[in-house]
Each structure stands twice: as structure tokens, then as C-alpha cells.
C-alpha positions in Angstrom: -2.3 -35.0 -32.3 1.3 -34.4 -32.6 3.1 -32.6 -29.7 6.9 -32.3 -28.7 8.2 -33.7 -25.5 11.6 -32.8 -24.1 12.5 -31.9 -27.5 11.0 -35.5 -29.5 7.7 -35.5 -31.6 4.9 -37.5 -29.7 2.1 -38.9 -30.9 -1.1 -38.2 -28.2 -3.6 -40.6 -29.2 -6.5 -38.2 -27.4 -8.0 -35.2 -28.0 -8.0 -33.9 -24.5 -5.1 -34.8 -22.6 -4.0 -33.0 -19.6 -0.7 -31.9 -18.5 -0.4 -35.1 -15.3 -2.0 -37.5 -17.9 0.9 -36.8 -20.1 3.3 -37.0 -17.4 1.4 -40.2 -16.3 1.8 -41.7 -20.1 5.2 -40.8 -20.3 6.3 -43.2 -17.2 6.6 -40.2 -14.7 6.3 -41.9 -11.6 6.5 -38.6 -8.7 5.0 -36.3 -11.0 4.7 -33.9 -8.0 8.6 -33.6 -8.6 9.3 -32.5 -12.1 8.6 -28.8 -13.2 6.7 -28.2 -16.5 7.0 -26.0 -19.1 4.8 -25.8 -21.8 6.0 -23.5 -24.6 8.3 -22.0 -22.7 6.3 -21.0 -19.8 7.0 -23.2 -16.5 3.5 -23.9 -15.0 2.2 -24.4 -11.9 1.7 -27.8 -10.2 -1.8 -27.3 -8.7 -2.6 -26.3 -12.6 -0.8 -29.5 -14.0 -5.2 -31.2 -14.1 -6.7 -28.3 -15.8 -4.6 -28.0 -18.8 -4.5 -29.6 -21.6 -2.3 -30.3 -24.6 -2.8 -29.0 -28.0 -1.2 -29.4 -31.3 2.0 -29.0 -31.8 2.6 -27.7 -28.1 5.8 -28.1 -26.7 6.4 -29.8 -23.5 9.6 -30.1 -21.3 9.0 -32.1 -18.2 12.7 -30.6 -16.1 13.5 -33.1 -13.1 15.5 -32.0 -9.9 18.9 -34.0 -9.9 20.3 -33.5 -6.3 23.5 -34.4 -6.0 27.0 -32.6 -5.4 30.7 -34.4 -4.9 32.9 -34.6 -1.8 35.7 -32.1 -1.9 38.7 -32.0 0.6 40.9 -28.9 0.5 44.3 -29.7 3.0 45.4 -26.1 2.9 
């Protein structure tokens, strides 16, 4: 089946693929830390088992990035 992750066609070579399988076959190593959307709706973790792809669904797995920079202000 073809689906669309993080905006690139994908090839699922399974008919029932859930939501952490695809986030397992995509290399995701923590997938407890990246929020899911799937067609537009973000959904929730405890739910990532129970759902499952289907054609042409579109997937965006959105990864926190901490970060920040060190500003100094001498006024």
C-alpha cells in the first residue's frame, strides 16, 4: 500500500501496519518521543498500537528538538 510519510510516498509492504510499527520501520529509535499525526490529526501515544495505516494516509512523525542559544545582554 502506498502511504505518505513526512511529506514522501512510502511503500508499506503489509496490509496491517500499525502506527509504532511504522515508526519502528522507519528507524525511530524513542518512539515514545515523537508526536504523530495522521491526516492532520495528532494522535495519542497510548493509541500509537491500535491503529493502523491505510492507503494513501498521510503520516507526519514531529520530533521535539530542545535546544536554545546563550544570549548576554551588557546593558
Amino acid at each position: 500500500m502506498l502511504v505518505k510519510v513526512n511529506g514522501k510516498d512510502q511503500v508499506v509492504n503489509a496490509t496491517d501496519v500499525s502506527l509504532i510499527e511504522l515508526l519502528k520501520n522507519n528507524n525511530v529509535v524513542k518512539p515514545e518521543l515523537v508526536s504523530v499525526q495522521l491526516n492532520g490529526i495528532f494522535v495519542k501515544r497510548e493509541a500509537y498500537e491500535s491503529i493502523f495505516v491505510k492507503e494513501n494516509d498521510e503520516i507526519d512523525f514531529l520530533f521535539f528538538m530542545g535546544g536554545g542559544s546563550s544570549f548576554n545582554s551588557k546593558n
